[in-house]
N, C-alpha and C positions, 0 to 999 in steps of 0.2 A: 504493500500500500504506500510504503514511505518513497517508494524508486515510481513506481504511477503517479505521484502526487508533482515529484519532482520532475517528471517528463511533460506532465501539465501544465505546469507551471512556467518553463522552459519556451513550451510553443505560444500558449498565451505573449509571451515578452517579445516572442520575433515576429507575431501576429502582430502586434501594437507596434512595434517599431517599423514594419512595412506600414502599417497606415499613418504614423507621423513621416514617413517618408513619401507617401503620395501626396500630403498635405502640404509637401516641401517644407516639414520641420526637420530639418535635417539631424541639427545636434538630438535632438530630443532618439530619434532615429536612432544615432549612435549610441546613446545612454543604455534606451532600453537595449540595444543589442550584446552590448558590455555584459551587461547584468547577466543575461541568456549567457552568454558566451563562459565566466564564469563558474555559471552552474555547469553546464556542457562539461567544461574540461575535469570536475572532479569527478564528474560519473564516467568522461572517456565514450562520448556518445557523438561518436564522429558523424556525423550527418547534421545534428545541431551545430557544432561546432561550426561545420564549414558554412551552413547558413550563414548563422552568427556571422564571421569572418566576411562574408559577401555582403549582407545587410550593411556593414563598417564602412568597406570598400566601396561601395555603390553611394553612397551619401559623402564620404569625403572627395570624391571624384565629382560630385554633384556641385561640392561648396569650393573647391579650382587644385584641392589641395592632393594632386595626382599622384606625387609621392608615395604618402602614406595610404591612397587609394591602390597604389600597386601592391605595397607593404603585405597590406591585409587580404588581397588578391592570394597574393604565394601563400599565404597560410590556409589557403582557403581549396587552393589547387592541392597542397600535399596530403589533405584528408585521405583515407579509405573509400570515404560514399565521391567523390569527385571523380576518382578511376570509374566508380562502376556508373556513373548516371550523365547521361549523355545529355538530359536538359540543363541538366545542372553546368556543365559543365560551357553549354552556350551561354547560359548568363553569365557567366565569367569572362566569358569570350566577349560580349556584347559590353561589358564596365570596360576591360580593356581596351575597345577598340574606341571607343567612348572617350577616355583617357589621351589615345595618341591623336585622338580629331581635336579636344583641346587644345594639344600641345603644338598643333598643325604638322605632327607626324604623321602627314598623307599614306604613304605608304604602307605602314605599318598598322595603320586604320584600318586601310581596307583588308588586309590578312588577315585579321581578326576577325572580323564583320563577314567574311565568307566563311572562316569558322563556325563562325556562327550562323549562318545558314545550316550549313551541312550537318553540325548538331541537331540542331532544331527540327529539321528534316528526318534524321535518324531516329528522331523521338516519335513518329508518329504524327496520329492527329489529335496529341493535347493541345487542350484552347492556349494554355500556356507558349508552347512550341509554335503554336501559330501567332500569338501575340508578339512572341520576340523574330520570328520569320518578318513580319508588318514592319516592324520596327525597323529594323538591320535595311528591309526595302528602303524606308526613308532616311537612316544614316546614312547608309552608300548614296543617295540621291544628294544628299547635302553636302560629303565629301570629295565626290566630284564634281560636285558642282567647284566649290572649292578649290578644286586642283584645276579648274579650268577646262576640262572633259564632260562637255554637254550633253554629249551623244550618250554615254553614260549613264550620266544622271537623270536625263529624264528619263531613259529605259525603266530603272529605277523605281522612280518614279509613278511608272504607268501600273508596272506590277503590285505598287503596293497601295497603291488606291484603290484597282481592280481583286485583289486579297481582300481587304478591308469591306468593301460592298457585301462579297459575302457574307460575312460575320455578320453577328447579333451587333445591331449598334448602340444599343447601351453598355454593350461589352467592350468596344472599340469605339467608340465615339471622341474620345480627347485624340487619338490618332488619325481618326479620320479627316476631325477639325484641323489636323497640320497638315494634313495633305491637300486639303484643299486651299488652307492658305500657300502652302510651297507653288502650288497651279496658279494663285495669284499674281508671288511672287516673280514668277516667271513671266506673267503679262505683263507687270509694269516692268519690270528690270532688262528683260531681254528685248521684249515684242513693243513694249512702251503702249501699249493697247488699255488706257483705265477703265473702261467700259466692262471691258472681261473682266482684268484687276478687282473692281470690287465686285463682281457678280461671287466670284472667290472667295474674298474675304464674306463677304453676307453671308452664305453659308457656310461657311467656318463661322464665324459668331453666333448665327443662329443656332449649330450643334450646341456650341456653349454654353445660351441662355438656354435650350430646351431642357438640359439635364441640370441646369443650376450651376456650372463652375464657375467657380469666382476667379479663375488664373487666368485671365484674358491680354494678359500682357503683351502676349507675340501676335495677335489679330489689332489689340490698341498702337502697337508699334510699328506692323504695316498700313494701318489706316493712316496713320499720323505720315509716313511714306507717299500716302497717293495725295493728300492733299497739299501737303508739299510741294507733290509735282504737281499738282494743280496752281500753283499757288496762292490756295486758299488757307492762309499764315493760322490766323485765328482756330479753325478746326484741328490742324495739325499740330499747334501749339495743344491742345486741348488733349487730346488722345496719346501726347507724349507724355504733358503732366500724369495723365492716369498712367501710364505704365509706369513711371518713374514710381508712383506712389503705391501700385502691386509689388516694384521689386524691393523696393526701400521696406515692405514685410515680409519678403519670404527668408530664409533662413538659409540661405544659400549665396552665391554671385552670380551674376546672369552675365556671361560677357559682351552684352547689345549694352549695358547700363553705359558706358563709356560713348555709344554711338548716340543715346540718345542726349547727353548731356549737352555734346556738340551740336546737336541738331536744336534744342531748345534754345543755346545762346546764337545760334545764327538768325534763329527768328527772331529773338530779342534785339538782336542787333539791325535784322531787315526793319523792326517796327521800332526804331531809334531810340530804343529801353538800353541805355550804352552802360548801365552801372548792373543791371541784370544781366546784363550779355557778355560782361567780363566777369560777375562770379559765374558762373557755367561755365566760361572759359577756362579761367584757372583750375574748376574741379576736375574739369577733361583732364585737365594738363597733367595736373596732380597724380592721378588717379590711372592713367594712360602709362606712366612713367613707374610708379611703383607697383603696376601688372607687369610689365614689360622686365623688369628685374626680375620679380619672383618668378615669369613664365623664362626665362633663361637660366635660370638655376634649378626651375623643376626638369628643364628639357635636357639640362648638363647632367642630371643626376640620372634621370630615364636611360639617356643613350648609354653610358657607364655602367649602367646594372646591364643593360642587353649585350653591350660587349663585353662585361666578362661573360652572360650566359655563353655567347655565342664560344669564345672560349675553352668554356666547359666542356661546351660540344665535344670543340674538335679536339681537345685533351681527352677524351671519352673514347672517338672515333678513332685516337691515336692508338690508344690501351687498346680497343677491340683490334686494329689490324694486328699491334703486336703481337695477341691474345693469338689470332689466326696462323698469323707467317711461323709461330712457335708451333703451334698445335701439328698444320701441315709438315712442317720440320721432324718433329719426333714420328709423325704416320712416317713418313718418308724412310726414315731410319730404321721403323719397328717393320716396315715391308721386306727394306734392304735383307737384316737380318732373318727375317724369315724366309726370304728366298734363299738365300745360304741355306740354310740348316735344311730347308727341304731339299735343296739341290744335292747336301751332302748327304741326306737320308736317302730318298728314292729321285728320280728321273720322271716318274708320275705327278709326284707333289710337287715337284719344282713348276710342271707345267702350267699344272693349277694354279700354284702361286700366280707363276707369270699372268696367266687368263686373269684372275682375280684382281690383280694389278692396273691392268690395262682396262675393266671394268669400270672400275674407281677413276680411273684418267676420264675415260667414255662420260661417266657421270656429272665429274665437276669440269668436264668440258660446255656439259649440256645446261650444267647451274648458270655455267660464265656468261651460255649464247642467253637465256632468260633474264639474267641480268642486266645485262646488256639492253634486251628491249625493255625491259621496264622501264628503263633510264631515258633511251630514246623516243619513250610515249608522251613525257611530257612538251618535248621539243616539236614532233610530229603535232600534237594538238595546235601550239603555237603557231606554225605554219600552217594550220588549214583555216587558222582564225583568221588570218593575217589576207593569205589567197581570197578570202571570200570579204575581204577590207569590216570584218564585224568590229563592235561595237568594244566588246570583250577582251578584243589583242590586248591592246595597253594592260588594261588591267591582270590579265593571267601575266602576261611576260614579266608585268613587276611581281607577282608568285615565284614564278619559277628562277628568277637570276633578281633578286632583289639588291644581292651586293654590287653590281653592275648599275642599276637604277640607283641607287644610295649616290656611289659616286659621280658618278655621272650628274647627278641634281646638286651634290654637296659642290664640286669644282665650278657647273656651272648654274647656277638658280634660275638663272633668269630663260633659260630655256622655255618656249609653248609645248603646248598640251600634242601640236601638230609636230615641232620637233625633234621632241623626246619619242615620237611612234617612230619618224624616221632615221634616228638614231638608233631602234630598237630593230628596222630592217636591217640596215646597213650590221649591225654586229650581227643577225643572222645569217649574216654573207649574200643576200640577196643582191641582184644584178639591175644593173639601172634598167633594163627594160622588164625585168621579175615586179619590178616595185611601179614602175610606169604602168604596167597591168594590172595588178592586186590594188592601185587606187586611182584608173580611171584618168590619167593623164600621160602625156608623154617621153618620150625619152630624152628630149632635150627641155621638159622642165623639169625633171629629175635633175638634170645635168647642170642646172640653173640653182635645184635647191642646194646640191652639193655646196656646189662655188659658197654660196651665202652660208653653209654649213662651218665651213672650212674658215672662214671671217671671223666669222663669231666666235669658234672655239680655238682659234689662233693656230689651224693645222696648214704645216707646208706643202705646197703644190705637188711637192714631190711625193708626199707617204698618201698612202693608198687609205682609206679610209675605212674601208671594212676591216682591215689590220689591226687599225689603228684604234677601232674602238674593242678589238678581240686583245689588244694588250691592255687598254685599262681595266678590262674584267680580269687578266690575268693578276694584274697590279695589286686588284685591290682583294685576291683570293690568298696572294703575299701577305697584305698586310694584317689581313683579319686572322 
């Protein structure tokens, strides 16, 4: 009775702490999970635990502090119930990738976030599994968006509005409401179309008031957006104060707080309020500048834990070849010698031996040719992405050669979304008229984008360029 009371008790705590966490009371979130977590660890009832641990994670990642949001991550992945439970194990997936879209660790976002699909998927049809499928739709829509890859992101986009319709909409409603605001966003920001713009936003709002949410902050803050672009000062002015005044309570940081602050003093300033419009200046300032610190010391600290992981790895991968080349060593030797000894016993056995021998080669001949294609399927998929010019290339290739896209983005930033695909042919070794086909244009404007390729990344006329991007994947296979 006393171990049932305590298991009661325990879920009750992470029960309450997931609903001061949808309420966006973050710390309160954390407390209760504490308290759960505590009890957890002295009865050793790993599956609360690692709750617990995620609960922690998922709200300190909420409030900017990704750090300690990864922290409680690792603890939450080394549990027992994390191996065996494959939803679980997506929400882990979905806080991290969560975490590097913060930190504008594009890349590494989206690794996660397909993670998190493929869990999610693996679960079934839990409402759960399909709630974080929805979601992860609309992160990858936001992070490519982000990265500058439209095609992407609206993909995206479309799937996860189209998922959503499905579903019960009081069950999915707050997500739906984003999706239909992101569809707005997209009218006014891309298409400059307001008429659509708010048709968008109106239904996103109405979801909101029809179930009663009172977080209306990201629908008040593109409202405040279109009339802007309207500019109709006063309204936009109005719908910004209200979101300033929903963030200014929730128990979190909302990273738009800094965009709206500027955009309130620029109206103050269009509407010649010159003493209003320089404090909202200075709070921008302020406040832009000590995010900007601590978002470079979270981001120095993330990469640093990943390179040692990465590390780890291959200190691992080193111990396992050695593990192998020793193992086949002593087989090698225990063969040698028992071909001797049969060969010295009988002329029969030896033959055996021999045949036996030569089995074993037959065998891990046939391990090597399966190895081999396994390795080559990831590159094959690439290539057929690429031939058929889809949506996906980009983003699988930054999967499969991520340390190549690292660098490559770290030496040069300033790279397009369009440059970085073609930098991504050229290191497949693809031929200017391979590439002039797979995207619809010519051999002499391939030949064109080179030349402008070659400017940019400051490569000599002379080095061949397909080369040249096969050594900095080598370079940086070196350095890691």
């Amino acid at each position: 009775m006393f171990a049932q009371n305590a298991y009661e008790e325990i879920d009750s705590l992470l029960d309450a702490s997931t609903l001061e966490y949808d309420k966006y009371e973050n710390q309160k979130s954390i407390e209760l999970a504490e308290m759960a977590l505590r009890k957890a660890q002295k009865l050793k009832i790993s599956q609360a635990i690692a709750e617990a641990n995620y609960n922690i994670a998922r709200a300190h990642g909420d409030m900017g502090e990704q750090e300690k949001s990864f922290h409680y991550l690792e603890k939450a992945k080394k549990e027992s119930f994390a191996d065996k439970n494959d939803l679980f194990r997506a929400k882990l997936a979905e806080v991290a990738a969560t975490n590097y879209m913060s930190l504008s660790m594009y890349p590494q976002a989206v690794k996660e976030f397909h993670k998190a699909l493929h869990l999610s998927r693996a679960a079934g049809g839990n409402p759960l599994a399909k709630k974080i499928t929805g979601r992860t739709y609309g992160n990858l829509y936001v992070t490519y968006h982000s990265m500058g890859n439209l095609d992407s992101a609206y993909f995206y986009l479309d799937k996860e509005i189209n998922l959503l319709k499905k579903s019960e909409e009081e069950q999915v409603y707050s997500s739906l409401s984003l999706s239909y605001l992101d569809f707005g966003l997209m009218f006014l920001e891309e298409k400059h179309d307001l008429d659509s713009a708010r048709y968008y936003f109106q239904k996103s709002l109405c979801l909101l008031d029809k179930y009663e949410d009172p977080f209306k902050q990201d629908i008040f803050r593109a409202l405040g957006d279109l009339y802007f672009e309207k500019k109709e000062y006063e309204k936009s002015l109005n719908y910004y104060l209200e979101t300033r005044k929903i963030l200014d309570e929730l128990d979190f940081f909302d990273p738009s707080y800094t965009y709206i602050l500027l955009r309130i003093s620029n109206i103050y300033r269009h509407q010649n309020k010159t003493e209003l419009a320089q404090l909202y200046s200075d709070k921008y300032i302020e406040l832009k500048d000590s995010l900007s610190a601590s978002k470079i010391d979270a981001m120095g600290n993330v990469v640093n834990n990943l390179l040692k992981e990465q590390e780890k790895v291959r200190q691992e991968s080193k111990k396992r070849s050695y593990l192998i080349v020793g193992s086949v060593f002593s087989v090698s030797i225990l063969v040698l010698l028992m071909a001797g000894y049969f060969y010295w016993k009988k002329q029969l056995k030896e033959k055996r031996a021999i045949w036996n021998s030569k089995e074993l080669l037959l065998k891990k001949e046939h391990e090597n040719r399966m190895l081999k294609l396994q390795l080559n399927t990831a590159f094959e998929e690439i290539v057929e992405l690429a031939k058929s010019n889809s949506p996906e290339f980009l983003s699988r290739f930054q999967e499969v050669y991520p340390a190549f896209y690292y660098n490559l983005m770290t030496s040069h930033p300033g790279l397009q979304t369009s440059e970085i695909k073609f930098c991504a042919m050229l290191f497949l070794n693809f031929s200017s008229k391979d590439i002039a086909e797979f995207t619809y244009v010519t051999v002499k404007a391939v030949q064109n984008r080179k030349n402008r390729l070659r400017k940019k990344l400051n490569i000599s006329s002379e080095e061949d360029l397909n080369l040249w991007m096969q050594k900095l994947n080598n370079s940086v296979a070196e350095a890691t």
